[in-house]
Short mmCIF file of the C-alpha atoms (twelve columns), coordinates in Angstrom:
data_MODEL
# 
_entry.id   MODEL 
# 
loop_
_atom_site.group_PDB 
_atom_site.id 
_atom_site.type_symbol 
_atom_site.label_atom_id 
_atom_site.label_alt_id 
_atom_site.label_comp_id 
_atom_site.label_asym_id 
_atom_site.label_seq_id 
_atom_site.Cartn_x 
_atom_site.Cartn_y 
_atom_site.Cartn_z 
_atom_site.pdbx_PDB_model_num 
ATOM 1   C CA . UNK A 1   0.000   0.000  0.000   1 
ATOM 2   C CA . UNK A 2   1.268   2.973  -0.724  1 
ATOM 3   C CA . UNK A 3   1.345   6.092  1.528   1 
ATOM 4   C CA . UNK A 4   1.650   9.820  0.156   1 
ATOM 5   C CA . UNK A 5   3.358   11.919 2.742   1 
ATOM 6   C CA . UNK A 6   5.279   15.278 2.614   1 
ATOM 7   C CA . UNK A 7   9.045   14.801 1.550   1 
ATOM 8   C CA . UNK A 8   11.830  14.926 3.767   1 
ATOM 9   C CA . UNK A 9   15.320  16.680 2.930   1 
ATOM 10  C CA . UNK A 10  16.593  12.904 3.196   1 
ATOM 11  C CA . UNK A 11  14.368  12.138 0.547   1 
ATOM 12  C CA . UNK A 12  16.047  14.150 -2.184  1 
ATOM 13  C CA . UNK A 13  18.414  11.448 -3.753  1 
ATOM 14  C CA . UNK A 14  15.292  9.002  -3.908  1 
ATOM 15  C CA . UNK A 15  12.757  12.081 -5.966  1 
ATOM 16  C CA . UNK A 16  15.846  13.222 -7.724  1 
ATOM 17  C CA . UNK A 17  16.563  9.789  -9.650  1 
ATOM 18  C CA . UNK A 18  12.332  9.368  -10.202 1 
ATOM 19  C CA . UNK A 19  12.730  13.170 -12.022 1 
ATOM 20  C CA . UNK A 20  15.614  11.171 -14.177 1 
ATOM 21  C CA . UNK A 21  14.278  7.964  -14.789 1 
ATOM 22  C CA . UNK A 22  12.766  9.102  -18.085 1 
ATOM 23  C CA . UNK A 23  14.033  10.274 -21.652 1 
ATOM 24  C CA . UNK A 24  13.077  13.699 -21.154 1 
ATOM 25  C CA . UNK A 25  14.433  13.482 -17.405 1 
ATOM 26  C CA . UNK A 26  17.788  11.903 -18.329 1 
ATOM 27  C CA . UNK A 27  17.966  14.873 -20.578 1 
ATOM 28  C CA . UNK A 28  17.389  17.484 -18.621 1 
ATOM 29  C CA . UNK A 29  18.130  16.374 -14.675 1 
ATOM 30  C CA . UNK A 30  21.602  17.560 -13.712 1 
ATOM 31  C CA . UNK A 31  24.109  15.024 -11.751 1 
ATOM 32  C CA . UNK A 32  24.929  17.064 -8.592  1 
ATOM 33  C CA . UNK A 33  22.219  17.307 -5.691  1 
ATOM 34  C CA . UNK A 34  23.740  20.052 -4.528  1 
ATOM 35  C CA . UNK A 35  20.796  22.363 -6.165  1 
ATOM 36  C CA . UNK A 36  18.329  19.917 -5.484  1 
ATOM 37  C CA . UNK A 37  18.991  19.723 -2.122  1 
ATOM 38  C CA . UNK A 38  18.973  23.857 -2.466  1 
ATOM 39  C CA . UNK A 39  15.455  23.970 -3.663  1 
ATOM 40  C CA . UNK A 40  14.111  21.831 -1.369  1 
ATOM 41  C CA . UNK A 41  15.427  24.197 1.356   1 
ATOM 42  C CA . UNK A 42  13.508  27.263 -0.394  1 
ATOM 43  C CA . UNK A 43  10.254  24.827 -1.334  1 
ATOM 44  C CA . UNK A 44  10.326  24.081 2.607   1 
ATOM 45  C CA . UNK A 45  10.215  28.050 3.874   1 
ATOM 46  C CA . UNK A 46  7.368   28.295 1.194   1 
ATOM 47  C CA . UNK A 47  4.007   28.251 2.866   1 
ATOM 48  C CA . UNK A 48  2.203   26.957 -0.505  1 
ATOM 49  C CA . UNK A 49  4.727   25.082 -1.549  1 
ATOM 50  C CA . UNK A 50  4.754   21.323 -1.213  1 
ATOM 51  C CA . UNK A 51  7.011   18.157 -2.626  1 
ATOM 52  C CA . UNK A 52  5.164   14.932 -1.672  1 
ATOM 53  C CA . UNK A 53  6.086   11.589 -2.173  1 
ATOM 54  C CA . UNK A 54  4.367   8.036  -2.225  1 
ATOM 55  C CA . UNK A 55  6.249   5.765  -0.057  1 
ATOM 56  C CA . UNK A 56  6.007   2.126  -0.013  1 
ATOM 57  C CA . UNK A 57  7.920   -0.326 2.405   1 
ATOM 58  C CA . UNK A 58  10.280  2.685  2.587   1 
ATOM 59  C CA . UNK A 59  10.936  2.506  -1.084  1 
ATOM 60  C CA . UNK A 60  10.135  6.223  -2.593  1 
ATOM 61  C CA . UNK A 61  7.847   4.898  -5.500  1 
ATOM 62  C CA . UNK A 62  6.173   8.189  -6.372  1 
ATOM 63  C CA . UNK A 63  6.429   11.713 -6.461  1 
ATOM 64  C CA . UNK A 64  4.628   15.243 -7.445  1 
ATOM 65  C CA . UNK A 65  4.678   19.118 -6.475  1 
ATOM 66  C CA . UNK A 66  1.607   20.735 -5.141  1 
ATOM 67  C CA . UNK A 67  1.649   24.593 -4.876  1 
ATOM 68  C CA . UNK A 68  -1.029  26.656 -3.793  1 
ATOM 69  C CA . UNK A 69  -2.021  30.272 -5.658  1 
ATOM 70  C CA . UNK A 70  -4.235  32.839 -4.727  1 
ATOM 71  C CA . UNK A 71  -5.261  34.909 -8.067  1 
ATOM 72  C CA . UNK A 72  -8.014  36.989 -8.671  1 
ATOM 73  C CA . UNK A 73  -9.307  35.502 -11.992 1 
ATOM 74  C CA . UNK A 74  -12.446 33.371 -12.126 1 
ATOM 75  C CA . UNK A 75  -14.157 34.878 -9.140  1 
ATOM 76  C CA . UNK A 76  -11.252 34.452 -6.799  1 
ATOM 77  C CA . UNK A 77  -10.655 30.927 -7.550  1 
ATOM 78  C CA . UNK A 78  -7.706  29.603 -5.574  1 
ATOM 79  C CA . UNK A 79  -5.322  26.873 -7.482  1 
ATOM 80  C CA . UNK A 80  -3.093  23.569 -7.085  1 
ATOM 81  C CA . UNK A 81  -0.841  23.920 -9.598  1 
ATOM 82  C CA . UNK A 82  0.800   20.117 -9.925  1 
ATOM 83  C CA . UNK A 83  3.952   19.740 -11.402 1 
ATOM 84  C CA . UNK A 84  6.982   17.058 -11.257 1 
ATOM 85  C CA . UNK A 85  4.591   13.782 -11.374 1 
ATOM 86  C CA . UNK A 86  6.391   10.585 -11.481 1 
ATOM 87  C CA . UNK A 87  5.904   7.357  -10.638 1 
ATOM 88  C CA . UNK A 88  8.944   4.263  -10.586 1 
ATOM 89  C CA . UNK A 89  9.112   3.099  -14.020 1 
ATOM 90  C CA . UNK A 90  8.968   -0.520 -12.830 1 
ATOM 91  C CA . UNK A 91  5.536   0.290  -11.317 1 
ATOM 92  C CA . UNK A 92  3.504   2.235  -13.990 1 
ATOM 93  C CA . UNK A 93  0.387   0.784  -14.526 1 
ATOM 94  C CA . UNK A 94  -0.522  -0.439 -11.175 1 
ATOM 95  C CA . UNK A 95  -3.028  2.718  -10.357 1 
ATOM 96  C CA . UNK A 96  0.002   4.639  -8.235  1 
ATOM 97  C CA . UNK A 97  -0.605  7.776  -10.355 1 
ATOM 98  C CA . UNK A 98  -4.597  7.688  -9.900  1 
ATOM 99  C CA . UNK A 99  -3.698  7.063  -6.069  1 
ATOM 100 C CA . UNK A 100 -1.244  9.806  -6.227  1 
ATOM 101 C CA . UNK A 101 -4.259  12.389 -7.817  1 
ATOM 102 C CA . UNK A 102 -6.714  10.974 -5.194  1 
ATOM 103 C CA . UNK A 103 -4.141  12.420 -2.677  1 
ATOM 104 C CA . UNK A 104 -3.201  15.919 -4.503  1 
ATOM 105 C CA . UNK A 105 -6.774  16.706 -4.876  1 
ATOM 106 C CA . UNK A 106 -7.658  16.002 -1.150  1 
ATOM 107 C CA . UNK A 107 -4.904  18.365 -0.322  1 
ATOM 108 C CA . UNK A 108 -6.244  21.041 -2.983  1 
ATOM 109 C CA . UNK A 109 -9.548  20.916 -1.397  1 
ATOM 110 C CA . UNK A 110 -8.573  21.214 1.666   1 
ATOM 111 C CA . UNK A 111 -6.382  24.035 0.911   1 
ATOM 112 C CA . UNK A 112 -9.605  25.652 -0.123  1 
ATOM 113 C CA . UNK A 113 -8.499  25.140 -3.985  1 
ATOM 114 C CA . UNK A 114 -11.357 25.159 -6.681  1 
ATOM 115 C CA . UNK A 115 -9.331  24.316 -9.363  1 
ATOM 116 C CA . UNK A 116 -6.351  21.743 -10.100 1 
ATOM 117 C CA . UNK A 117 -3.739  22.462 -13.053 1 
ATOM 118 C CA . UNK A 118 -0.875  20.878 -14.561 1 
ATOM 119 C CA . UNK A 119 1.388   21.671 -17.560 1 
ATOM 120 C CA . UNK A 120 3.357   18.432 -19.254 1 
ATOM 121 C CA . UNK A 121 5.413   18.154 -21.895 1 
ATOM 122 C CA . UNK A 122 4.336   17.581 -25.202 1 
ATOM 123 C CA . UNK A 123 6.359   14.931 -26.264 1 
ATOM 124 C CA . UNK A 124 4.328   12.644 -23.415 1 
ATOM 125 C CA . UNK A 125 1.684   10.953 -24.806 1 
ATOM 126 C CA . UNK A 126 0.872   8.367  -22.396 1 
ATOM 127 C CA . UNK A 127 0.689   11.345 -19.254 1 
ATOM 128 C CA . UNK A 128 -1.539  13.240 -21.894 1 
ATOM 129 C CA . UNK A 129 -4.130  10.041 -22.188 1 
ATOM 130 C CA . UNK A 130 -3.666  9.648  -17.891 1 
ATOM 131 C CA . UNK A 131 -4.521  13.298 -17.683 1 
ATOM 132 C CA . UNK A 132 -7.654  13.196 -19.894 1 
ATOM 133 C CA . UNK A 133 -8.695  9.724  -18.515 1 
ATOM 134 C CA . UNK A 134 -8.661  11.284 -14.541 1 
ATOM 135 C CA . UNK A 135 -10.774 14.206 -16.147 1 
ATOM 136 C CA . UNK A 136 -8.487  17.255 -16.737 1 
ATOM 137 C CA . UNK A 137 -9.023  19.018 -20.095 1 
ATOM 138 C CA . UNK A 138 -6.428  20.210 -22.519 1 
ATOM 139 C CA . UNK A 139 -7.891  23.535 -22.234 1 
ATOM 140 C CA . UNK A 140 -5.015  26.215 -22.591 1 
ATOM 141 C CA . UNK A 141 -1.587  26.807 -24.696 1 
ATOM 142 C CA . UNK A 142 1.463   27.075 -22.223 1 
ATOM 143 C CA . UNK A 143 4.634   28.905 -23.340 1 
ATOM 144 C CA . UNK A 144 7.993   28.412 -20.953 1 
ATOM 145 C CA . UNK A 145 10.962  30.640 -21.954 1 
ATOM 146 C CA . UNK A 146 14.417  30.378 -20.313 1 
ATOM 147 C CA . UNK A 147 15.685  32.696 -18.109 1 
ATOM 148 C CA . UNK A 148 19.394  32.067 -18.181 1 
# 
């Protein structure tokens, strides 16, 4: 059974190599944890700010961002923006990720969220078909742009 908790500093090694165990991830993860271990310091002084991770017999099996914004756009409507979603590759399949959105919406909700978001890549066309299949609509265009 799996069991969604926040993430401990001591966890960072364990999310870092789930962010990597992917094409795109390989790609794009760096090799030191220095920064990692950096972020999570600043993610951890941020009050809507959360890395969670699904444990299982102490293995790290899962893990996702949650953070929480306040806007003023339709009526007010708080957000859980959900970002970094990955679950073991040697597990997909099993219902971890529907588990995993079971647990990020409870937390939205009781957050006093009214609306859950996500951005993905492209290029991922099974996380697009998971998306649409837990009932989020490809409703808007994102644009990124490097800042460095």
């Amino acid at each position: 059974m799996i069991r969604f908790r926040e993430a401990r500093r001591d966890d960072v090694p364990a999310i870092v190599a789930l962010l990597r165990d992917d094409a795109l991830g390989a790609e794009r993860e760096g090799a030191s944890l220095d920064d990692y271990y950096s972020a999570f310091d600043a993610i951890a002084t941020e009050g809507g700010n959360r890395v969670i991770v699904g444990e299982d017999d102490g293995r790290i099996v899962a893990t996702y961002q949650l953070t929480f914004i306040t806007g003023l756009s339709l009526r007010a409507t708080r957000r859980a923006q959900v970002e970094s979603v990955r679950v073991a590759v040697d597990l997909r399949g099993r219902g971890i990720g529907a588990e995993m959105f079971a647990d990020a919406e409870a937390r939205a909700r009781a957050a006093g969220c009214g609306l859950m978001q996500l951005t993905m890549n492209a290029d991922r066309h099974d996380a697009r078909r998971f998306y649409e299949r837990l009932g989020f609509t490809p409703s808007h265009t994102g644009f990124k742009r490097r800042l460095d």
